[in-house]
TORKOL-4160 file (C-alpha; in steps of 0.2 Angstrom, whole numbers, padded with zeros to 4 digits, m for minus):
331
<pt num="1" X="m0139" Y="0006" Z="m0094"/>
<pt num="2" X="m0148" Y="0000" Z="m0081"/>
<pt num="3" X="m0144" Y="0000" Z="m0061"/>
<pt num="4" X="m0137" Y="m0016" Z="m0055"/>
<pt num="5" X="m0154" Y="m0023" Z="m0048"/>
<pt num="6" X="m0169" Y="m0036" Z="m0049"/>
<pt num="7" X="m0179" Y="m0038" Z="m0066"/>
<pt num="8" X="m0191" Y="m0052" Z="m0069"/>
<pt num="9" X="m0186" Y="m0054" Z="m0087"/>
<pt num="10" X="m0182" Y="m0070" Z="m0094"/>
<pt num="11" X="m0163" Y="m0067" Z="m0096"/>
<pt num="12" X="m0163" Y="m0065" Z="m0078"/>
<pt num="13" X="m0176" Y="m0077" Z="m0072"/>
<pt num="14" X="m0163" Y="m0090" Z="m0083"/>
<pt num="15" X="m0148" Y="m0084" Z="m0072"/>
<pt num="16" X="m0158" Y="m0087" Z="m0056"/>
<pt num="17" X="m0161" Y="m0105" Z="m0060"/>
<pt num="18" X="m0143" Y="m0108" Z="m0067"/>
<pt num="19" X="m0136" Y="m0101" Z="m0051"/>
<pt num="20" X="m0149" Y="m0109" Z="m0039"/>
<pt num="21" X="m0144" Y="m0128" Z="m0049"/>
<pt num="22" X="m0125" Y="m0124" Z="m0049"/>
<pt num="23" X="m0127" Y="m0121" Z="m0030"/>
<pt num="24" X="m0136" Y="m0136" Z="m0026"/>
<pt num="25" X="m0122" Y="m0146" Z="m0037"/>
<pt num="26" X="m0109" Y="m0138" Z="m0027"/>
<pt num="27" X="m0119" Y="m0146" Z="m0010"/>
<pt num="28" X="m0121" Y="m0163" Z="m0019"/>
<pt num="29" X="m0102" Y="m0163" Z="m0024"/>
<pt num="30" X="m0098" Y="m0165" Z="m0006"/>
<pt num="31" X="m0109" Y="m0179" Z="m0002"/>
<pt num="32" X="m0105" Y="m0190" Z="m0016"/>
<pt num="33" X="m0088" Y="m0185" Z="m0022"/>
<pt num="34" X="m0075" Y="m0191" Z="m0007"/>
<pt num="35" X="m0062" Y="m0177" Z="m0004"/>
<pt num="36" X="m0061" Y="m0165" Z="m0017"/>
<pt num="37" X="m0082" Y="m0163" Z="m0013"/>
<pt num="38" X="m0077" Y="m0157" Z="0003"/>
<pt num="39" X="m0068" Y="m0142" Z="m0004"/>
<pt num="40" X="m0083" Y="m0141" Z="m0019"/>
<pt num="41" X="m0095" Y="m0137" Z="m0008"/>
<pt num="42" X="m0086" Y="m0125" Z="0002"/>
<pt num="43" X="m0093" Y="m0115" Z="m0013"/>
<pt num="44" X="m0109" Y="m0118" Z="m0013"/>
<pt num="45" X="m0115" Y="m0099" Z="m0007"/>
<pt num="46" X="m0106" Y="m0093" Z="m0024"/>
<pt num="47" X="m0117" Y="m0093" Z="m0035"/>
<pt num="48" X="m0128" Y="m0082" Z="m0022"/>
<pt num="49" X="m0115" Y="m0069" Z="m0021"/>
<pt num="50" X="m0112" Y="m0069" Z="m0037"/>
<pt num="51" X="m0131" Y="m0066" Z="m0041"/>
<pt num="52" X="m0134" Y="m0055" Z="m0028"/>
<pt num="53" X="m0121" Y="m0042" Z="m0031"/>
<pt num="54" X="m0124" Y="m0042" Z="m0050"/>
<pt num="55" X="m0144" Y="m0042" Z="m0051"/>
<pt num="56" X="m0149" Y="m0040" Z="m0031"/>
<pt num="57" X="m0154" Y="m0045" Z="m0016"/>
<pt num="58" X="m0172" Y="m0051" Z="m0023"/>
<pt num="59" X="m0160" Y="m0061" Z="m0037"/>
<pt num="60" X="m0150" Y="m0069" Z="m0023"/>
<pt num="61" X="m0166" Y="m0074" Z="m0012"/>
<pt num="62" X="m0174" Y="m0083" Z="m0026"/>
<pt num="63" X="m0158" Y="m0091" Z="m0032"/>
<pt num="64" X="m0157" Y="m0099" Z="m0013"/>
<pt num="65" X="m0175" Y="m0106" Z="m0016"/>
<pt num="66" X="m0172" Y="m0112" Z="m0033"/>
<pt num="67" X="m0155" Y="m0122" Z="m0024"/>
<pt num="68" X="m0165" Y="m0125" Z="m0010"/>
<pt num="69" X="m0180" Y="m0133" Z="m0019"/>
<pt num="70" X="m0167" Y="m0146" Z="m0030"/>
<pt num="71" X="m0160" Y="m0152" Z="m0015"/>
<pt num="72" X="m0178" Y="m0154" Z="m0005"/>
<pt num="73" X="m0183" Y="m0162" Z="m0022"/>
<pt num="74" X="m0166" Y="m0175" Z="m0021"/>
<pt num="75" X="m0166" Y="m0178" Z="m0004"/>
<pt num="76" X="m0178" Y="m0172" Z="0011"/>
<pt num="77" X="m0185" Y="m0154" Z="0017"/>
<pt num="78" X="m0174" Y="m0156" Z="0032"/>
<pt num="79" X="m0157" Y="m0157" Z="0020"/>
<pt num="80" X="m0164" Y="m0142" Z="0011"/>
<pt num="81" X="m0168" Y="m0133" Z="0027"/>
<pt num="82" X="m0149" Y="m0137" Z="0032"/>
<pt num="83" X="m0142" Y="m0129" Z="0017"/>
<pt num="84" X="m0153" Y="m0113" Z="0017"/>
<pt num="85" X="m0147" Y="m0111" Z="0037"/>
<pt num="86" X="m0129" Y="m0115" Z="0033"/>
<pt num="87" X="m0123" Y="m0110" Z="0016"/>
<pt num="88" X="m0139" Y="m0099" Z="0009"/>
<pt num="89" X="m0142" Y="m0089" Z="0023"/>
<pt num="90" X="m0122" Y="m0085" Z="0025"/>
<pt num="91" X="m0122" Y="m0078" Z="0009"/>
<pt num="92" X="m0137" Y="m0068" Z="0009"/>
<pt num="93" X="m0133" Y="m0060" Z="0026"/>
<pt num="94" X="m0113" Y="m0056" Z="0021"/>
<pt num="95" X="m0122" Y="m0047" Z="0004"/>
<pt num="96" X="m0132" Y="m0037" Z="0015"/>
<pt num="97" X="m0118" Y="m0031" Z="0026"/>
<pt num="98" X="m0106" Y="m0030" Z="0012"/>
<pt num="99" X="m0120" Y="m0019" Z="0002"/>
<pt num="100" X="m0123" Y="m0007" Z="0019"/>
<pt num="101" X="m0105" Y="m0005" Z="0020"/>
<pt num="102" X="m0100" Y="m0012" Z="0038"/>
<pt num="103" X="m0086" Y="m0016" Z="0045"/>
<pt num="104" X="m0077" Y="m0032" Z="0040"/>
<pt num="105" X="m0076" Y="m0037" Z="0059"/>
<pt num="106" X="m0095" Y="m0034" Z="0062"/>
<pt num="107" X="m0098" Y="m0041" Z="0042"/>
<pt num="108" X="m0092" Y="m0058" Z="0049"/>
<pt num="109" X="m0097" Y="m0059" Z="0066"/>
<pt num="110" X="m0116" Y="m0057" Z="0061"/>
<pt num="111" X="m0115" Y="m0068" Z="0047"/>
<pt num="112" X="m0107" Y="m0082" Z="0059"/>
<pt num="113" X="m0120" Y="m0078" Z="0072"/>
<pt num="114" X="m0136" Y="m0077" Z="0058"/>
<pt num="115" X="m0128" Y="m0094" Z="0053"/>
<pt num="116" X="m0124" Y="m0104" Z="0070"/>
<pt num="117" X="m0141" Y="m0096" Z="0074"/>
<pt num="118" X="m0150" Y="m0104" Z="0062"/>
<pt num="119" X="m0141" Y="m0121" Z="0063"/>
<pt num="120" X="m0146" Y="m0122" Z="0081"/>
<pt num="121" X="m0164" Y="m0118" Z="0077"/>
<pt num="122" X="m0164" Y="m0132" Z="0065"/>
<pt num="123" X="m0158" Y="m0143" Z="0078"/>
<pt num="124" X="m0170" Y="m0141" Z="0091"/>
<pt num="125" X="m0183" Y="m0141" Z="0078"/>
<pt num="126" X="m0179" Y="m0156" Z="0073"/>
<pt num="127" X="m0176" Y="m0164" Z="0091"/>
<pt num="128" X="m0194" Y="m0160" Z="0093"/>
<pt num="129" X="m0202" Y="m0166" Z="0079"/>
<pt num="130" X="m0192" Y="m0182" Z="0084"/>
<pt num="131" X="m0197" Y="m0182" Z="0104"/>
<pt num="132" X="m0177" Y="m0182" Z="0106"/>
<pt num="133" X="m0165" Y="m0170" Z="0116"/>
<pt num="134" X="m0156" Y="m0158" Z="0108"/>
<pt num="135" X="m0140" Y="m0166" Z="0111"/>
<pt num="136" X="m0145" Y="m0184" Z="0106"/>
<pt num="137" X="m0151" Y="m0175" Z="0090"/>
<pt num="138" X="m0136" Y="m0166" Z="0089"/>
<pt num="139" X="m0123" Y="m0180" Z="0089"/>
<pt num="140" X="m0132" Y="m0191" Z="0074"/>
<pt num="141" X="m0125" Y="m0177" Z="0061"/>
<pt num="142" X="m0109" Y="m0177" Z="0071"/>
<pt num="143" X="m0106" Y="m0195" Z="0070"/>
<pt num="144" X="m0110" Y="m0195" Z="0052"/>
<pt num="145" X="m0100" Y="m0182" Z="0045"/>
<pt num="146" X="m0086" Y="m0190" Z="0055"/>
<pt num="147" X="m0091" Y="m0207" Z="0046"/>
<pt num="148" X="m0091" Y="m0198" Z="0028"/>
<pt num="149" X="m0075" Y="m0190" Z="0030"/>
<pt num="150" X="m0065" Y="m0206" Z="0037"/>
<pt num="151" X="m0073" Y="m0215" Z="0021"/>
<pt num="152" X="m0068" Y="m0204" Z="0009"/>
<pt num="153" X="m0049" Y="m0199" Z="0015"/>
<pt num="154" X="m0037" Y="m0210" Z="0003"/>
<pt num="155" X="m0025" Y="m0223" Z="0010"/>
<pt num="156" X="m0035" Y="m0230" Z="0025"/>
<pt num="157" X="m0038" Y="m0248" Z="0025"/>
<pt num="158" X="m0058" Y="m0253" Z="0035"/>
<pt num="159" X="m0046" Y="m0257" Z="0050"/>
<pt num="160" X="m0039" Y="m0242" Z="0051"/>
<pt num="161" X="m0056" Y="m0232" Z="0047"/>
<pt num="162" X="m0061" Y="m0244" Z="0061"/>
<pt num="163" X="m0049" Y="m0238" Z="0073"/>
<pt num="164" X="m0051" Y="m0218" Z="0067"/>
<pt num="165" X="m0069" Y="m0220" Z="0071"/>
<pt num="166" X="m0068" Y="m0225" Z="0088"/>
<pt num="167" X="m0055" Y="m0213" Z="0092"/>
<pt num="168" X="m0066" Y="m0200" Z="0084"/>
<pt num="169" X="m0081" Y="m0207" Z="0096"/>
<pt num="170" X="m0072" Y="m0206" Z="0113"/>
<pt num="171" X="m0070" Y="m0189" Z="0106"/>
<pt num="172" X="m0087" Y="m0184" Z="0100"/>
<pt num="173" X="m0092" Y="m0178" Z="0120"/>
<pt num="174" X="m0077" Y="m0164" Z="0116"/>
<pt num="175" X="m0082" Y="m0162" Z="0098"/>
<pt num="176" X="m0101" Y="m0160" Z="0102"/>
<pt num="177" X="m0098" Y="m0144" Z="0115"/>
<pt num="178" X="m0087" Y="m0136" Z="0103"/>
<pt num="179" X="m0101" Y="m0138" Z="0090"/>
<pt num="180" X="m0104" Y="m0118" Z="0091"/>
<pt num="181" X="m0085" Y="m0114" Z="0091"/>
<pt num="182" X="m0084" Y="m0124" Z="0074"/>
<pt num="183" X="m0102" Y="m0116" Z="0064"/>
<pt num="184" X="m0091" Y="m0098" Z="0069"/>
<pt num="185" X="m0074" Y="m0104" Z="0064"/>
<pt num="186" X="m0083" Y="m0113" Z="0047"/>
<pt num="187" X="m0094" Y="m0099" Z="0043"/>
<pt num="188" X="m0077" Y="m0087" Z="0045"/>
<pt num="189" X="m0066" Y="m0101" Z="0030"/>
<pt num="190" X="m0082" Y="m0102" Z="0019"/>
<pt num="191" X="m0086" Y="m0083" Z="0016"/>
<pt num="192" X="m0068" Y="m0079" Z="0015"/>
<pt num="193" X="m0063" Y="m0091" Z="0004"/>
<pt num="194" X="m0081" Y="m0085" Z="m0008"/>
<pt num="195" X="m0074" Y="m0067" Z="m0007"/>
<pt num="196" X="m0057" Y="m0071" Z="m0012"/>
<pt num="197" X="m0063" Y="m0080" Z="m0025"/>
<pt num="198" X="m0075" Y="m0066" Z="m0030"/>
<pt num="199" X="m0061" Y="m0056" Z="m0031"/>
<pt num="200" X="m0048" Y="m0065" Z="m0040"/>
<pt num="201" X="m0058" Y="m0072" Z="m0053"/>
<pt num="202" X="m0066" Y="m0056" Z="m0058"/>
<pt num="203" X="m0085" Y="m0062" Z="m0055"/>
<pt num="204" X="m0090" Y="m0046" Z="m0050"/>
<pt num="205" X="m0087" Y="m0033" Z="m0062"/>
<pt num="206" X="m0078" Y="m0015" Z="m0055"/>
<pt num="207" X="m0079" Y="m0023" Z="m0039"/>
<pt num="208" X="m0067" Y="m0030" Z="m0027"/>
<pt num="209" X="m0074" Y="m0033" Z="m0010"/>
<pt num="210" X="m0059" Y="m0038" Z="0001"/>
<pt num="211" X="m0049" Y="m0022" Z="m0005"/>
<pt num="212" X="m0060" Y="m0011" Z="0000"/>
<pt num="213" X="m0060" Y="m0018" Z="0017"/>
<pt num="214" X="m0040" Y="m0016" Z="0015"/>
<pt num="215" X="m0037" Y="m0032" Z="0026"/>
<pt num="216" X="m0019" Y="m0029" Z="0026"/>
<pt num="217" X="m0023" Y="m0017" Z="0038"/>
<pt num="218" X="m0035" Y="m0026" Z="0048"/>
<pt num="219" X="m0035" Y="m0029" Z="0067"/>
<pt num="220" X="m0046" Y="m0032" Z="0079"/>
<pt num="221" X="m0051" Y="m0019" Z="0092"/>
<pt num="222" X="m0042" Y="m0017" Z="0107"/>
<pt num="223" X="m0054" Y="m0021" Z="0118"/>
<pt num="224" X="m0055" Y="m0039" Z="0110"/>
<pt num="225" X="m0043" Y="m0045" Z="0118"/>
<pt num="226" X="m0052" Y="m0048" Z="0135"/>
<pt num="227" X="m0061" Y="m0063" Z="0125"/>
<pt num="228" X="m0045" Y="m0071" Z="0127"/>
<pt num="229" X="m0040" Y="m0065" Z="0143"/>
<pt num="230" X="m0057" Y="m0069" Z="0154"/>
<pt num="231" X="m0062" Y="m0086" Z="0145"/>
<pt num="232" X="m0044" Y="m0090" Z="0145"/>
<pt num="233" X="m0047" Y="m0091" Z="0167"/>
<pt num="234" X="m0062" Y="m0097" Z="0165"/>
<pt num="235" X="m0056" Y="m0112" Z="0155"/>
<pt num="236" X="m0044" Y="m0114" Z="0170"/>
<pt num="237" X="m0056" Y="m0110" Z="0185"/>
<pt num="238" X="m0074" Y="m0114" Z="0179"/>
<pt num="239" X="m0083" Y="m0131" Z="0178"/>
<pt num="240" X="m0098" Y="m0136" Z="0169"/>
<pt num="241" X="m0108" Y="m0124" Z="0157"/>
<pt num="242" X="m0098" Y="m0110" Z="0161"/>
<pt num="243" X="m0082" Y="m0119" Z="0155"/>
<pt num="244" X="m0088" Y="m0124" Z="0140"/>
<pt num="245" X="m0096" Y="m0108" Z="0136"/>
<pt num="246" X="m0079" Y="m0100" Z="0140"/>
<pt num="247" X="m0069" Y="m0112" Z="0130"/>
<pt num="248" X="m0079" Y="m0110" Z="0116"/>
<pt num="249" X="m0077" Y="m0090" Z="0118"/>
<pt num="250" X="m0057" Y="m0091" Z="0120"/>
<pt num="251" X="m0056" Y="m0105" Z="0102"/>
<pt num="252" X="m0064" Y="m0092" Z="0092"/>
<pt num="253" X="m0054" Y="m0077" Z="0097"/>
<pt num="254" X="m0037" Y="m0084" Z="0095"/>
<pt num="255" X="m0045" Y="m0090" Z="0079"/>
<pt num="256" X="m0047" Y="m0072" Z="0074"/>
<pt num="257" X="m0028" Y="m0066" Z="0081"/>
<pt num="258" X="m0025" Y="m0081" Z="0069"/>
<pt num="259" X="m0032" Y="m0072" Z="0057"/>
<pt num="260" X="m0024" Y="m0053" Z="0062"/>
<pt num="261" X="m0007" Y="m0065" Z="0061"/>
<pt num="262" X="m0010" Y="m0069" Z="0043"/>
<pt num="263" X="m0015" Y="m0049" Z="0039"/>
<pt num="264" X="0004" Y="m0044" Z="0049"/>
<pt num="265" X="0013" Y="m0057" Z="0036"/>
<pt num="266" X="0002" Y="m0052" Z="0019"/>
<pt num="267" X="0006" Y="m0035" Z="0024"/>
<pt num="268" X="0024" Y="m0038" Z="0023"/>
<pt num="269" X="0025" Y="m0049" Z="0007"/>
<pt num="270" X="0013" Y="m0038" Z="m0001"/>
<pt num="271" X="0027" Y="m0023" Z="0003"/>
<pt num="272" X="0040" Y="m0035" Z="m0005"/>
<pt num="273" X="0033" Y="m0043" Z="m0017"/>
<pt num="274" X="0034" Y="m0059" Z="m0015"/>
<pt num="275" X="0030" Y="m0072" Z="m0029"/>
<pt num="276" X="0012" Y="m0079" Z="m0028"/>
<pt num="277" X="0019" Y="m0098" Z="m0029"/>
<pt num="278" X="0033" Y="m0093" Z="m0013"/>
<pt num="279" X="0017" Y="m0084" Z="m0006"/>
<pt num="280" X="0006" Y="m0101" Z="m0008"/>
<pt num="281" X="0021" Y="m0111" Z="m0001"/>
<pt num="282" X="0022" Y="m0099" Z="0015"/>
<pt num="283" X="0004" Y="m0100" Z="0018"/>
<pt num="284" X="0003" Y="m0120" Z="0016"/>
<pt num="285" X="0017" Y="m0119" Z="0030"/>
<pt num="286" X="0007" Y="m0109" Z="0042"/>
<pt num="287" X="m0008" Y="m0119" Z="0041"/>
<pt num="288" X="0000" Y="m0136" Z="0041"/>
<pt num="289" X="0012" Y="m0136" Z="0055"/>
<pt num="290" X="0006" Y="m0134" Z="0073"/>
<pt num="291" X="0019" Y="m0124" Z="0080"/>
<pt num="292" X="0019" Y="m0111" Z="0066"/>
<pt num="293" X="0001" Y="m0110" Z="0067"/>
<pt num="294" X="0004" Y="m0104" Z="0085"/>
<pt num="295" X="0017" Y="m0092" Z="0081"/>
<pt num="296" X="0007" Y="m0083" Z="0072"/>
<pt num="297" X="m0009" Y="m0083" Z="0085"/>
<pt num="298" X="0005" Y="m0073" Z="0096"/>
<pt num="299" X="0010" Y="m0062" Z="0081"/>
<pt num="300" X="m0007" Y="m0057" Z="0081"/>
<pt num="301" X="m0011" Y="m0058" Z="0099"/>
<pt num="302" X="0008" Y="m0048" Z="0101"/>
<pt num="303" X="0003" Y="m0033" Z="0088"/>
<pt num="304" X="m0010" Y="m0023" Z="0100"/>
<pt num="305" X="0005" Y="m0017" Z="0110"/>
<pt num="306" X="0020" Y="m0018" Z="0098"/>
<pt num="307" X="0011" Y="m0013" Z="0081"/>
<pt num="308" X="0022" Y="m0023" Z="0070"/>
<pt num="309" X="0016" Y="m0015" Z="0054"/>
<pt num="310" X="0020" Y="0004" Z="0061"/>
<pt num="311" X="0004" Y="0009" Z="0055"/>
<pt num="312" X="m0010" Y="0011" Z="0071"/>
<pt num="313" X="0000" Y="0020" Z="0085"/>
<pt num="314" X="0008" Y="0033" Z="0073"/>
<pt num="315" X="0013" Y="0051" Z="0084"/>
<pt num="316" X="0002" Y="0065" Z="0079"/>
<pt num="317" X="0011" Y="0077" Z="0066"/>
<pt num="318" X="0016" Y="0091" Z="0076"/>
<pt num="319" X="0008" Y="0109" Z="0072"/>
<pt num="320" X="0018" Y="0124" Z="0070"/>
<pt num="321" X="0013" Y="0137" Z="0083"/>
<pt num="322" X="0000" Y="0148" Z="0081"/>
<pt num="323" X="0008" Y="0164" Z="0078"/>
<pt num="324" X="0001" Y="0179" Z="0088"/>
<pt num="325" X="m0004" Y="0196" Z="0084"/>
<pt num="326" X="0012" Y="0205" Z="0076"/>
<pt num="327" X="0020" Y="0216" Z="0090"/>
<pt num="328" X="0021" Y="0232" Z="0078"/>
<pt num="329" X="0005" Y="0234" Z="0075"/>
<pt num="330" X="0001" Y="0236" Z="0095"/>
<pt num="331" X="0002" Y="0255" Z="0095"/>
């Protein structure tokens, strides 16, 4: 039987191309289908994954290049450059992570990085191959994205799109300096939701990535919480650069005790079993209602010092004494 691995034999040369053209339908379904596209091409690294686990890094490379080319060919180089910085890139980076075994916390943080690193890099090249600033440049993407999702959401009348637009405009200033928070925060939804889906649909035989990273006992280092603490005065105290830097910093931490929050209540329903449909209906709850959402930001924020699982500040066993040499025996 052969290793898992790259072999430029037909069979496999067929499944690059199949992967590299479901990936690239994926990224058209959410230009062209309002809504449901959206949540379509969230999965456009898929494919990758999937052919990167099963036939290797080489495999996953040229599947990205075969996607990469389809979409270059249907729309521009610059859109092709877009989805190789923000989608292939993500899943290449999380394979070799995954593959090296790291951490979950370092297997996201440098694939968010590699990714926000790569879109900002695309920016500025394009700015100046368009003598533009980077922020001018910045904000046309912006501005569309906003203009495609107003379109496509069901229910609005053109007034009310209209008045959603310039709402969303007097906002674009805020929405453009949280531009880095958001690539994090994205990159974080995309890859999880691809590995969850890995996992729960079997994709990748004998393999299931997010148990053996036993996120139900997942939390973030102790020392993490000074990202919260020092932005969070900065916010309050700073002007300028160094308050947006900070309030960038202080939206993706809470985003990730968001995300310890959520690993405190899987842990529990795990323990007790709960239903997956009751499971689907709590999770909805959290992520729709503000409050809630909260609540379980200070849940996570709340278990570095109250331990709320019982499972990291455990008292060492205690050792029974060493015995010494028997007292008969001294003579």
């Amino acid at each position: 039987m052969k290793e898992p691995g790259f072999y430029p034999d037909g069979r496999t040369l067929g499944w690059i191309v199949a992967g590299g053209l479901t990936s690239a339908l994926f990224f058209f379904s959410s230009i062209f289908i309002p809504l449901v596209g959206s949540f379509l091409g969230i999965l456009s690294p898929m494919p990758i994954l999937i052919l990167s686990f099963r036939k290797g890094g080489i495999a996953g490379f040229l599947t990205s290049l075969a996607a990469a080319f389809v979409i270059g060919f249907a729309f521009k180089p610059i859109v092709a450059l877009f989805f190789f910085t923000q989608f292939a890139l993500l899943g290449l980076i999380a394979f070799y992570l995954i593959e090296k075994r790291a951490s979950f916390g370092i297997t996201m943080l440098l694939t968010s990085l590699v990714v926000a690193g790569g879109f900002f890099l695309l920016i500025e090249f394009q700015a100046i191959s368009l003598s533009q600033g980077f922020f001018e440049t910045l904000k046309k993407p912006v501005q569309e994205n906003i203009k495609m999702a107003l379109q496509s959401y069901p229910g609005l009348s053109g007034a009310e799109v209209k008045e959603m637009q310039a709402m969303f405009q007097k906002m674009l200033s805020l929405l453009i300096v949280l531009v880095p928070t958001l690539i994090v925060i994205g990159s974080w939804v995309i890859l999880m939701v691809n590995l969850y889906l890995l996992d729960r649909l079997h994709l990748i035989p004998g393999r299931e990535i997010l148990k053996d990273f036993d996120l139900n006992t997942w939390r973030a280092p102790d020392h993490f919480i000074w990202l919260v603490i020092l932005p969070g005065f900065g916010v309050f105290l700073s002007h300028g650069t160094l308050r947006i830097i900070a309030l960038n910093i202080l939206i993706a931490a809470l985003t990730v005790y968001f995300f310890q929050g959520l690993c405190i209540i899987n842990y529990y329903l795990a323990r007790k079993n709960v239903p997956p449909f009751i499971k689907a209906m709590i999770y909805f709850t959290l992520f729709v209602i503000q409050i809630v959402a909260v609540m379980v930001v200070l849940l996570g924020l709340l278990d570095m010092w109250m331990d709320f699982r019982k499972i990291f500040h455990k008292k060492p066993e205690e050792t029974p004494p060493q015995q010494g040499p028997s007292d008969e025996n001294t003579d």
